[in-house]
Structure formats: C-alpha cells, structure tokens
N, C-alpha and C positions, 0 to 999 in steps of 0.2 A: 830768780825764778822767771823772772819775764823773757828771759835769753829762754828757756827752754821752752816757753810759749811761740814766743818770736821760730825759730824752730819745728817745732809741733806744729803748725797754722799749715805752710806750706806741705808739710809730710800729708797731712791731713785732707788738704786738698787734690794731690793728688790722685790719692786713696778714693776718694770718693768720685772724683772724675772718670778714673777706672771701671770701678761700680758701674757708673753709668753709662760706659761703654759697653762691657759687658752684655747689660741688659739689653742694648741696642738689639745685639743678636738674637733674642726671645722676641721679640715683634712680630708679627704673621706676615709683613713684607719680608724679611727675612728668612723666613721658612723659604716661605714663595723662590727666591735667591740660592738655598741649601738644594729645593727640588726640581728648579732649572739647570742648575751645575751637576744635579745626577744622571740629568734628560741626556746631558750632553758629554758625561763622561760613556753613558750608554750606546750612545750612539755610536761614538768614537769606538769604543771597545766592537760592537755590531760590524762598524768601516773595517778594522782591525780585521775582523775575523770573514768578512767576504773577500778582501783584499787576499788572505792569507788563501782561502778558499780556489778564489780565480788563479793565485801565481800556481796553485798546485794542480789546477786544472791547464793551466797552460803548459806546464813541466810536461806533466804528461803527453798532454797532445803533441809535445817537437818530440817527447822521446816513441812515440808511435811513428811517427812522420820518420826518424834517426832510422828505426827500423826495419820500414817500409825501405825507402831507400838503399840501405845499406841490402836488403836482402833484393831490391832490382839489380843493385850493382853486381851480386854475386854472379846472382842468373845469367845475366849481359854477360860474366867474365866467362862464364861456364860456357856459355854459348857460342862465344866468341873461339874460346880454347879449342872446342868440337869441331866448331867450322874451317879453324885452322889446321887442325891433323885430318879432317877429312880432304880439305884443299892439298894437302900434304899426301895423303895416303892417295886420290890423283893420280898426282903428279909421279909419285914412283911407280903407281901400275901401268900409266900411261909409254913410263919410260921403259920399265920392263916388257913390257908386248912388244915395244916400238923395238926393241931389241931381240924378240924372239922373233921380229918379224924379220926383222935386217941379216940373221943369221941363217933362213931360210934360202937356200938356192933361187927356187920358182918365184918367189916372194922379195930378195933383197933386190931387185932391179926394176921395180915397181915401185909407184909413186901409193902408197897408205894413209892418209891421214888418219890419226887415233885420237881421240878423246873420250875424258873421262868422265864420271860426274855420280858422286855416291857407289864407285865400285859399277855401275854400269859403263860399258865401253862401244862406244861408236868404230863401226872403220867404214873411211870414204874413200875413194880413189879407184883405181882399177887391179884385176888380178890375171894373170896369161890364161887361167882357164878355171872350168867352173871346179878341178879338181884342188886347184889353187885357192880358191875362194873357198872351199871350206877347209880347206888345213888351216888357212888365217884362222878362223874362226876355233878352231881346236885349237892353235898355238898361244889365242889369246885369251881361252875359257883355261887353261892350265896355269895360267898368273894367280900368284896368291893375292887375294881381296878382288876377284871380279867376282860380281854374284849377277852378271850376263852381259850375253856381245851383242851389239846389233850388225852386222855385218851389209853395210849398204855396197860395196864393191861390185863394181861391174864386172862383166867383160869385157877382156881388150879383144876387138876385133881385128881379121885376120890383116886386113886390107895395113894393120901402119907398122 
C-alpha cells in the first residue's frame, strides 16, 4: 500500500498546484489583465475598420480621378479628330477653288493666293479686271464646304 501512496503524493500535488493556478485568474489584477486585453483587441478591430474605411475611400477617389481623365482623354481625341478633318476639309477646298481658278481663262495666268480656315476662303493676289475679280469670287463661293470668300485681289493695272 505505500507504493500507491508513494504514488498518490505527487498525483495529488499536482492537482492542487493547478487549483491554484486556476484561481490565480479570479484575482481582481487579473480582471484588470482580461479588460486591458479587450481595450486592445477594440482598438485593433476600431484600426481594422478605419483602415478598411480609408482604402475604400482612396479606391474611390483614383477611380473618380480614372474617370475624370479617361473622359479628358476622350474630349482631347474628339478634338483632336475635328481639328484634323477640318484641317483636311481645308485643304481640299482650298485645292478645289485653286483649281476652279486655274481652269478659268482671265483668271489661270494670274498669281491667286487661296486660303482656308473653317470653310472661310481668302484670295490674295491680283485679277486682270474688276470683272475678273468677281467671277473668282463666284468660282470660289460654288466649292462645296465654303460658307464665304473674302476676295482681297487687286487690280492689275494697265501700265505692266
């Protein structure tokens, strides 16, 4: 029977050292320990949830910012697109007048300069007479896309 004493003794001790470990945790420093550790999982979870808060407030704001830009870039290509078929559309009326002039008898052996700008057409240079100078001006008001001439052409006088 002493072997199961022998035994028992350290089981026993144990046991009770547990006990009073146990208890340790009921102490009011303890508590104090349980409700610092909630202070701070609070917090944490608080960080957590502004943290969350800001990345979704930042998301936003680059995807407005995405937006914004993407809808400058459009405008700029649109703009860009217009200014180039008007530069275009120019240049062929330019050449077409320049051609209706060149085909004119009184008018092909005369110096014209033509330019364009939004469908408005310039002519500079001189014409053999003032009946000359307004046929230029009808030859180049019947271009399709002029919406008007300014017709600055001289007279050439008698004397060259």
């Amino acid at each position: 029977m002493s072997k199961r004493i022998t035994y028992a003794l350290p089981t026993v001790g144990v046991l009770l050292a547990a006990v009073a470990l146990a208890g340790c945790d009921r102490h009011p420093g303890s508590q104090q320990g349980a409700n610092s550790n909630d202070a701070v999982v609070a917090r944490a979870d608080q960080n957590g949830r502004d943290a969350q808060n800001d990345t979704r407030n930042d998301a936003n704001r680059a995807k407005e910012s995405i937006s914004d830009t993407a809808r400058d870039v459009k405008d700029s290509t649109v703009n860009a697109a217009k200014d180039a078929k008007d530069k275009v559309s120019d240049a062929v009326i330019t050449s077409a007048v320049k051609a209706q002039l060149a085909a004119d008898r009184n008018l092909s052996a005369t110096k014209v300069d033509v330019d364009t700008d939004g469908g408005r057409v310039a002519l500079r240079g001189t014409a053999p007479s003032q009946a000359a100078k307004a046929h230029a001006t009808e030859l180049a008001s019947a271009v399709k896309g002029v919406v008007a001439v300014d017709n600055q052409l001289t007279i050439e006088s008698a004397n060259m």
